[in-house]
C-alpha positions as CSV (number, residue, x, y, z in Angstrom):
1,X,118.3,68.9,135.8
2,X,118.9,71.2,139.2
3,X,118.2,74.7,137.8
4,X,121.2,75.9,140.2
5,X,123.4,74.0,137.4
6,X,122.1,77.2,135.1
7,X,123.1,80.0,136.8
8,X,126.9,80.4,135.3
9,X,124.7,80.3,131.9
10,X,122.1,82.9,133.0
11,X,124.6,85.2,134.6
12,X,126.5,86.7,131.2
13,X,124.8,89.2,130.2
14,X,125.6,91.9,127.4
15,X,127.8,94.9,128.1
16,X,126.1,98.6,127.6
17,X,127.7,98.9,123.7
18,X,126.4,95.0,122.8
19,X,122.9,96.1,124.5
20,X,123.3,99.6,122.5
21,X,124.0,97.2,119.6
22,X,121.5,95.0,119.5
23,X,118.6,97.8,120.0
24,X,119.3,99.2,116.6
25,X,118.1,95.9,115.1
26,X,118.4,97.1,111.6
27,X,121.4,98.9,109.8
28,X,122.8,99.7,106.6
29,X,126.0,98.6,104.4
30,X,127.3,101.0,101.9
31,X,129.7,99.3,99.8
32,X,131.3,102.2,97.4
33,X,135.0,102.2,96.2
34,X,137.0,102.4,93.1
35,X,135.3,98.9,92.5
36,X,132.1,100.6,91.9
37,X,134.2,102.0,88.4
38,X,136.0,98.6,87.4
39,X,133.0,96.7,87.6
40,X,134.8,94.4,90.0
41,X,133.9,92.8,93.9
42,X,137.6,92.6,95.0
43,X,139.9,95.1,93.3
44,X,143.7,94.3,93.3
45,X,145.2,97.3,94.3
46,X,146.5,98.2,91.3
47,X,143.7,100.4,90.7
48,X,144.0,104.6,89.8
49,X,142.8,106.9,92.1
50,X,141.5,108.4,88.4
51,X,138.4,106.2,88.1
52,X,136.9,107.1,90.8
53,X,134.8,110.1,90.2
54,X,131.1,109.8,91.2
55,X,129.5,112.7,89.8
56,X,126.3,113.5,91.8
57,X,127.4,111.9,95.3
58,X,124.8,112.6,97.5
59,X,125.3,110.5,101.3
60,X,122.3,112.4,102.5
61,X,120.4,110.5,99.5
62,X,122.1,107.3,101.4
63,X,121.1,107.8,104.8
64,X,117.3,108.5,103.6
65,X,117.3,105.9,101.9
66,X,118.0,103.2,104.7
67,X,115.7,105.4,107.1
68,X,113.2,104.7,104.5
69,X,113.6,101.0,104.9
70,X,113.3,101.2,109.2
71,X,117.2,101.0,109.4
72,X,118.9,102.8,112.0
73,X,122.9,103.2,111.1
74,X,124.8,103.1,108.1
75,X,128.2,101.3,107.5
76,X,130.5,102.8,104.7
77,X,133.5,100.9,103.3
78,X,136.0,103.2,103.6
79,X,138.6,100.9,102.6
80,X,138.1,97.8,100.9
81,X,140.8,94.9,100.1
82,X,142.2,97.3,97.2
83,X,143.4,99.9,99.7
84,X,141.7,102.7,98.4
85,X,140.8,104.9,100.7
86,X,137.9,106.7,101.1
87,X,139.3,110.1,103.0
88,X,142.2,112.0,102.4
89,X,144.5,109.4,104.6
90,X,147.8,111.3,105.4
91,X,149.5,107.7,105.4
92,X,148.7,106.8,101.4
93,X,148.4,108.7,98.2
94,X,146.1,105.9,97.4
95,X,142.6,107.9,97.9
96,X,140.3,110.2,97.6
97,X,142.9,113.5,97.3
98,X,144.5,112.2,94.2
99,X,141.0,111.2,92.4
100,X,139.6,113.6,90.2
101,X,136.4,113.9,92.3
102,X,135.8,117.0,93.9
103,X,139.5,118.0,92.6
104,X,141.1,116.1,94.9
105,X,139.0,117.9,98.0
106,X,136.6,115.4,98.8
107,X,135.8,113.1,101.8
108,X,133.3,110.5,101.5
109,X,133.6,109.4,105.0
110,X,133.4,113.1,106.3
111,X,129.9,113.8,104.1
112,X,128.6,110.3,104.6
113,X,129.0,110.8,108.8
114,X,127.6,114.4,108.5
115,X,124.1,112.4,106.8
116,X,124.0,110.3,108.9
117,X,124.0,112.8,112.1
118,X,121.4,114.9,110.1
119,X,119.2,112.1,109.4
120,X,119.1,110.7,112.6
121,X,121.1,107.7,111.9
122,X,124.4,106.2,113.8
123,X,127.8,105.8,112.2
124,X,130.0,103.3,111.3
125,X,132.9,102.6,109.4
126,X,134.2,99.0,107.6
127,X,138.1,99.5,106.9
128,X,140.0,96.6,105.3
129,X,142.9,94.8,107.0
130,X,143.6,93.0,103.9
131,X,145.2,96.0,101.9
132,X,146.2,94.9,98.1
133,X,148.1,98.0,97.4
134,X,150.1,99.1,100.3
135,X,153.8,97.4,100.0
136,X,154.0,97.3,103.8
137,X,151.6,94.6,103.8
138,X,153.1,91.2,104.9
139,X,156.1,93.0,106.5
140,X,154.5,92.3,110.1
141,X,155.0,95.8,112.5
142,X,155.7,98.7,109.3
143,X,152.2,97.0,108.3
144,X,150.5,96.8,111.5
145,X,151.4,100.4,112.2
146,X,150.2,101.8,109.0
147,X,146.6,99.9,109.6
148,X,146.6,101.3,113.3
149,X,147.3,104.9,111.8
150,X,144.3,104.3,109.4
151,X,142.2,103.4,111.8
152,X,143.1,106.3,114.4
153,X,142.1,108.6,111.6
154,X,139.0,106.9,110.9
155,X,138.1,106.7,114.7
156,X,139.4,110.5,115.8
157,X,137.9,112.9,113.0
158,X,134.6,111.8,112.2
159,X,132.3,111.9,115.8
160,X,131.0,109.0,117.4
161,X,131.0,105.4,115.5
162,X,128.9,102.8,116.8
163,X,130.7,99.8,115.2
164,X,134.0,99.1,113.5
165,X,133.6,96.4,111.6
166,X,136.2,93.8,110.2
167,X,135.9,90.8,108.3
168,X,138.8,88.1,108.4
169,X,140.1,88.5,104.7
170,X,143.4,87.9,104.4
171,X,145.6,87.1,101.3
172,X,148.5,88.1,99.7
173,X,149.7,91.6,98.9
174,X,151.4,93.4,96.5
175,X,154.8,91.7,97.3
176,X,153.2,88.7,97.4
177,X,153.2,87.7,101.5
178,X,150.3,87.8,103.9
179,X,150.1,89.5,107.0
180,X,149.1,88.1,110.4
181,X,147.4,91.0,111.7
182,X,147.6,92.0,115.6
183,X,144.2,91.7,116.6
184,X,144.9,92.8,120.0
185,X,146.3,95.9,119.2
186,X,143.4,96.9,116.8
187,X,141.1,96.3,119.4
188,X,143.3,98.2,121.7
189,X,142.7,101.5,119.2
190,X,139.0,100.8,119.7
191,X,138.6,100.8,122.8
192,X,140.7,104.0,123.3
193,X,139.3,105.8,121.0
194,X,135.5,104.4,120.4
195,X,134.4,102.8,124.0
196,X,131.1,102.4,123.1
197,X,131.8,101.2,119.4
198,X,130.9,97.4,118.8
199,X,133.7,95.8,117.2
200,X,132.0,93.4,114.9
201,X,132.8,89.9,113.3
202,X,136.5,89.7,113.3
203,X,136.0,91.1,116.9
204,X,135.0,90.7,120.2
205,X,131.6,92.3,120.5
206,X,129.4,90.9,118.1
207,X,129.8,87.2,115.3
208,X,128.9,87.0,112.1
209,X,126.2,84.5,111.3
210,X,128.2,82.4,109.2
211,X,126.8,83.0,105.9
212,X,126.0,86.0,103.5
213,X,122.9,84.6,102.1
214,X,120.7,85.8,105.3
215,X,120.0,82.1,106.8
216,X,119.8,82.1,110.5
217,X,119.4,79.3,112.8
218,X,116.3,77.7,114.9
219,X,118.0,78.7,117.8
220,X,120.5,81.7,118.3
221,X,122.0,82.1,121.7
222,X,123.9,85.0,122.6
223,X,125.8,83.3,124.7
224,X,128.3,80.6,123.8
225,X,131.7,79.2,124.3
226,X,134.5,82.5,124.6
227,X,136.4,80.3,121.9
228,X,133.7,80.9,119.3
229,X,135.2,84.6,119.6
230,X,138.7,83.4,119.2
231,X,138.0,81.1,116.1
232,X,136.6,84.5,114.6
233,X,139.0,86.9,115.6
234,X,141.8,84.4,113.7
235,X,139.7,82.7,111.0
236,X,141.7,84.8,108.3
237,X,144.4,82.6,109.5
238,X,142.6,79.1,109.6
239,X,143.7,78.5,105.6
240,X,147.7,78.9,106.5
241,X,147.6,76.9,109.9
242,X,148.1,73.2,109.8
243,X,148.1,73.2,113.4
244,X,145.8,70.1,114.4
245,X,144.7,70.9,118.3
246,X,143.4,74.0,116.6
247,X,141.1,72.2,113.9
248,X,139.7,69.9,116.6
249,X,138.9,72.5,119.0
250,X,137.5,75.1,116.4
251,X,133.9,76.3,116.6
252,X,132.9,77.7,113.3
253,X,130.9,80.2,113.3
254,X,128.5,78.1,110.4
255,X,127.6,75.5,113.2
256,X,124.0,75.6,113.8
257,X,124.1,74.6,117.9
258,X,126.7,77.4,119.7
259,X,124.2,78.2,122.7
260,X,122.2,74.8,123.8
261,X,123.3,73.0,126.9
262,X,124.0,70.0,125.0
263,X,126.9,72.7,123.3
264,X,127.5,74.0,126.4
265,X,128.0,70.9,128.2
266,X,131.7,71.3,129.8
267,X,132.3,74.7,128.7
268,X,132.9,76.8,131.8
269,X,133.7,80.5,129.9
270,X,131.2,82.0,128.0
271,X,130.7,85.0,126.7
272,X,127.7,87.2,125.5
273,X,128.7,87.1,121.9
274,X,125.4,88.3,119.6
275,X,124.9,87.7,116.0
276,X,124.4,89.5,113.0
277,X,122.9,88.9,109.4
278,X,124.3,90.6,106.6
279,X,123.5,89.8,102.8
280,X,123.0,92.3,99.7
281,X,120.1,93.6,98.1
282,X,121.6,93.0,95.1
283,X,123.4,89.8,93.8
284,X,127.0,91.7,94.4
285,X,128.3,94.1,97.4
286,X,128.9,96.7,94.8
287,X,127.0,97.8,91.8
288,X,127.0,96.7,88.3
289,X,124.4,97.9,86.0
290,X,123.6,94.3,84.9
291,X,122.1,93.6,88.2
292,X,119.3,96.5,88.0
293,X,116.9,93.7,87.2
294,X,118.2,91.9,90.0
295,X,117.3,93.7,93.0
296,X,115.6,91.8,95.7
297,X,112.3,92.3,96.4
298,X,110.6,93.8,99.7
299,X,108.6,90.0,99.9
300,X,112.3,88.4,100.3
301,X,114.0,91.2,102.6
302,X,110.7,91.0,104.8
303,X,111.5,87.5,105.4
304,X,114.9,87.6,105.8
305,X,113.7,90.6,108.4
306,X,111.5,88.6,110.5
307,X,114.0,85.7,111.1
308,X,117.0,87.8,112.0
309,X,115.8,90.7,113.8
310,X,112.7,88.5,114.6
311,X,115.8,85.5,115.9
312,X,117.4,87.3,118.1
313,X,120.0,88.7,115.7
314,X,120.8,92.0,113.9
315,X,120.4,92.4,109.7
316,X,122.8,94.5,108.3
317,X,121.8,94.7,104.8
318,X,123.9,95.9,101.9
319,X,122.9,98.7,99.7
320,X,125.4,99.6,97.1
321,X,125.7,102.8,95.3
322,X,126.5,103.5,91.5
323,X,128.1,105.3,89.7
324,X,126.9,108.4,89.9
325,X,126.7,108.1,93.8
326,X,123.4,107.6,94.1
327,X,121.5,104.8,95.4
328,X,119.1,103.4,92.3
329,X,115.8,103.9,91.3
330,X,115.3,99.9,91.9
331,X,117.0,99.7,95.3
332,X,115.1,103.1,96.4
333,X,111.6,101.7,95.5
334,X,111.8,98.2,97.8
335,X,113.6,100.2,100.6
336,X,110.3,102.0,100.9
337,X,107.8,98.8,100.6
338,X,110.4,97.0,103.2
339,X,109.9,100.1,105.4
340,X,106.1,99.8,105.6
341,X,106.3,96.1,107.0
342,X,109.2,97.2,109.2
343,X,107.1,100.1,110.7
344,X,104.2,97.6,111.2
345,X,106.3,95.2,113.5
346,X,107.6,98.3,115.2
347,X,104.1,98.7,116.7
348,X,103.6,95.6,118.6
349,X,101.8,96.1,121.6
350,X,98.5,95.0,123.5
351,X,95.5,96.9,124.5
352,X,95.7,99.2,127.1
353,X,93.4,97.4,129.2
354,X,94.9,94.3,128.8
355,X,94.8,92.2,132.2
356,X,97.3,89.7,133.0
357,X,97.3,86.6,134.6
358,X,99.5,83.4,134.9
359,X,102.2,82.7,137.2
360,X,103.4,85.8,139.8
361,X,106.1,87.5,139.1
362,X,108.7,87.8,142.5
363,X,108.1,91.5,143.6
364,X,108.7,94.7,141.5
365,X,108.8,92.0,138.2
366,X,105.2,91.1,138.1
367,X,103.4,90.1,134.7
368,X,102.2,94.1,132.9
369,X,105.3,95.2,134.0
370,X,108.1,95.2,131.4
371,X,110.2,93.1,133.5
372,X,108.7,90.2,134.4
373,X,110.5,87.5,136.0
374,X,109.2,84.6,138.5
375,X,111.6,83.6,141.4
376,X,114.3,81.4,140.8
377,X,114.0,77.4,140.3
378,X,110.5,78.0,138.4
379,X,111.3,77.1,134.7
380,X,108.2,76.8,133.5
381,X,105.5,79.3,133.5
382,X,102.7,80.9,131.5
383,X,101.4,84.6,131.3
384,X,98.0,85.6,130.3
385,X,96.7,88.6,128.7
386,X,92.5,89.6,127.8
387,X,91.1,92.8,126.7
388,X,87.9,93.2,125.9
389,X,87.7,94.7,121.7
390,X,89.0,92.0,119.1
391,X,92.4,93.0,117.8
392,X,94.3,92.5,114.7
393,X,96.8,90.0,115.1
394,X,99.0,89.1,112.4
395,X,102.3,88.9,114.0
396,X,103.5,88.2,117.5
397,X,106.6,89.9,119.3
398,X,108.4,88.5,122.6
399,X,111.6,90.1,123.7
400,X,113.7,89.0,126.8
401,X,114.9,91.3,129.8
402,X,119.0,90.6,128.3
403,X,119.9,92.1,130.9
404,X,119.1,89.2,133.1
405,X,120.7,87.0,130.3
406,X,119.3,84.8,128.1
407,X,117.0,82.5,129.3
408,X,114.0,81.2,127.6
409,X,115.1,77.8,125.7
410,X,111.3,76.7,124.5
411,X,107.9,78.6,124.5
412,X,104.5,78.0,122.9
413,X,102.2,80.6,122.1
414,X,98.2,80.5,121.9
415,X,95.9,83.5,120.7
416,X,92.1,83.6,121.7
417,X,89.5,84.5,118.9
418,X,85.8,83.6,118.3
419,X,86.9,80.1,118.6
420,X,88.6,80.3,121.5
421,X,92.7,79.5,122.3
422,X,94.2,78.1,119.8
423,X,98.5,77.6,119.2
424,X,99.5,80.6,117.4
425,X,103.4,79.2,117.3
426,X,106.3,78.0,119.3
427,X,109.7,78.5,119.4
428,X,113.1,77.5,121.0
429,X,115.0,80.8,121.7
430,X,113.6,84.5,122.4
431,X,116.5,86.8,123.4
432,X,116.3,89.9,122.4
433,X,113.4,89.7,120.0
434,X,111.3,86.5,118.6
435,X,108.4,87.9,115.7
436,X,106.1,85.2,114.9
437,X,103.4,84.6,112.2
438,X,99.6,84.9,113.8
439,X,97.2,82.8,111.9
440,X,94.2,84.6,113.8
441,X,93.0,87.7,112.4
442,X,91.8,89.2,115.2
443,X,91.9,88.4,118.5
444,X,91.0,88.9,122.3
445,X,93.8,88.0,124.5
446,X,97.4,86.2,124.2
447,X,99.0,83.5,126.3
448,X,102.9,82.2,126.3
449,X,103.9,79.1,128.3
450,X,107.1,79.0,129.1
451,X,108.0,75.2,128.5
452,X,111.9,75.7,129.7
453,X,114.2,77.8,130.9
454,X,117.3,78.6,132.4
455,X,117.3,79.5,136.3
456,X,114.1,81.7,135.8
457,X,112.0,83.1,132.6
458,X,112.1,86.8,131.6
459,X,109.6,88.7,129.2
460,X,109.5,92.5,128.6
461,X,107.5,92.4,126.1
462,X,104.4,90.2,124.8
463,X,102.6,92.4,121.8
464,X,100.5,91.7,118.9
465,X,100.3,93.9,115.4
């Protein structure tokens, strides 16, 4: 295959916000509603503001919490399918002012922003399209413009937000009708009033995986078909469309090929279009007190860790409050074991005095550079690193240049200790980050051939931990 046949792939790159995105690696989900008293996933909307009344809320607790655990934003529901809202919305009695918590003064959202600026931690916000309670719902624009409202309060009083992030729910409301929401013009309020917020899932900036069990694929390419967006952005209508050129040209996002060029084959507009990993910590989104036992353990997070941040994907992982507002005992306890092994993998790195060697990089991208890139046409290529005092080298870490695309489509890797080279791993995809188990324990240098590419190879990083 001509490598000039790549170039259209290799040339979409991610925008600044996806890049932004993407660096963060590891975020939080704070699921917290009235559900969190009814002991239920999806409330109905029929709901009293009256049960919710948490009586030691603490977000700064939250934040901490997810810090703990190496994550670097938090997520709050602030309005699940039930409608209840989380500030003191002007649009709906349904919230916060008419609960008995805080007499009616509170503001989740407001306190849990305010931790996450003090802890160091971005912002974002998860707000329902699918509202159970509202009786505009299913009425087209009077719905539409209460949702917009919602969101331009959510977006204009509480600072910067760094994703907005929808799912595609969509079922019937209180009169009983569904709505067919106008995508456009939520993304619309984004943009205007969040630039550099990711609009995730249901949105044009980053895809869900296609599960909420944290699998991942072999391969994930960020860049794939732009009607892998548009199945996403109108999979909440999928279930009431019997529209067959729509079936046979849907992409969904549980496929496990979207990037290869076998998938790409004839598709001439692609899109950088990341993914993210979300699952729970706990069997449900919210808390019960039945599922204390049931916490995952650090072992299983780690894993689930290593293949999505380690696959080129983001891991947003669920961490539900109780009761009390408080994050549990439990869930506390493995976010600080998952934290250690986070931090260690943080690390990766080689020796100072590391010397490189391998195939030359075209000028100003040479190998020890951060950037290193061979001229254009050579897809295959190896790069060489010695030092001189045995390392420890339990995991390996290779990121990508995405801003040069994505490009690597199959690599080996080899470590050299007191037997001399031997395969460490291999791999298909890199992008932004690819962690691999090291069988060695310690070793004295680190080589990764390139077996194909597209146009031209990129590395910024080769490290060891």
């Amino acid at each position: 295959m001509d490598w000039r046949e790549d170039l259209p792939r290799a040339a979409v790159t991610p925008h600044l916000r996806q890049l932004r995105h993407q660096a963060l690696e590891f975020y939080g989900f704070i699921h917290f509603t009235v559900n969190t008293f009814t002991d239920r996933e999806w409330g109905d909307g029929t709901e009293s503001p009256a049960v919710f009344n948490p009586s030691e809320l603490d977000a700064r607790q939250w934040a901490r919490a997810l810090k703990s655990a190496g994550m670097r934003g938090m997520i709050l529901t602030c309005k699940h399918h039930d409608g209840f809202c989380l500030w003191p919305s002007r649009w709906t009695e349904h919230s916060v002012k008419n609960s008995p918590w805080k007499n009616g003064q509170g503001d989740v959202v407001r306190e849990a922003a305010e931790a996450c600026r003090t802890e160091g931690l971005r912002f974002g916000v998860y707000c329902s399209p699918w509202d159970r309670h509202d009786p505009r719902y299913g009425q087209g624009k009077a719905y539409d413009d209460y949702f917009v409202a919602q969101l331009e309060e959510l977006l204009g009083n509480y600072g910067e937000i760094f994703s907005v992030w929808f799912d595609g729910a969509c079922g019937e409301g209180a009169n009983g009708k569904k709505q067919h929401y106008d995508w456009e013009r939520y993304y619309e309020t984004v943009r205007r009033l969040q630039p550099g917020a990711c609009i995730s899932v249901c949105g044009p900036d980053v895809r869900w995986c296609g599960n909420e069990a944290g699998d991942t694929r072999e391969a994930e390419w960020s860049v794939v078909p732009r009607r892998t967006m548009d199945t996403e952005k109108i999979a909440s209508r999928s279930q009431q469309s019997d529209d067959t050129a729509f079936r046979q040209r849907r992409i969904r996002a549980q496929d496990r090929d979207l990037g290869s060029r076998e998938a790409l084959r004839g598709e001439d507009d692609l899109i950088w279009y990341p993914a993210e990993v979300n699952t729970s910590i706990r069997p449900g989104w919210f808390w019960y007190e039945a599922e204390n036992s049931r916490v995952r353990s650090a072992e299983e997070l780690f894993r689930i860790y290593v293949r999505s941040v380690g696959g080129n994907a983001t891991f947003l992982l669920n961490v539900p409050p109780d009761r009390r507002g408080l994050i549990c005992g439990e869930d506390l306890a493995v976010l600080r074991e998952l934290g250690e092994r986070v931090h260690v993998l943080e690390q990766a790195a080689l020796p100072a005095d590391a010397v490189w060697s391998g195939t030359p990089g075209r000028p100003g991208c040479e190998a020890g550079t951060g950037c290193w890139m061979p001229p254009d046409g050579v897809t295959e290529a190896e790069l060489t690193a010695q030092w001189r005092e045995p390392q420890p080298a339990s995991w390996v870490v290779l990121q990508e240049d995405i801003t040069r695309g994505q490009r690597v489509e199959r690599f080996e890797v080899e470590l050299c200790g007191p037997d001399g080279w031997k395969k460490a791993g291999e791999g298909l995809t890199v992008g932004w980050k690819r962690i691999l188990p090291a069988a060695e324990g310690a070793c004295t240098g680190i080589r990764v051939r390139i077996r194909d590419s597209r146009v031209a190879p990129t590395l910024k990083l080769v490290g060891i931990c």
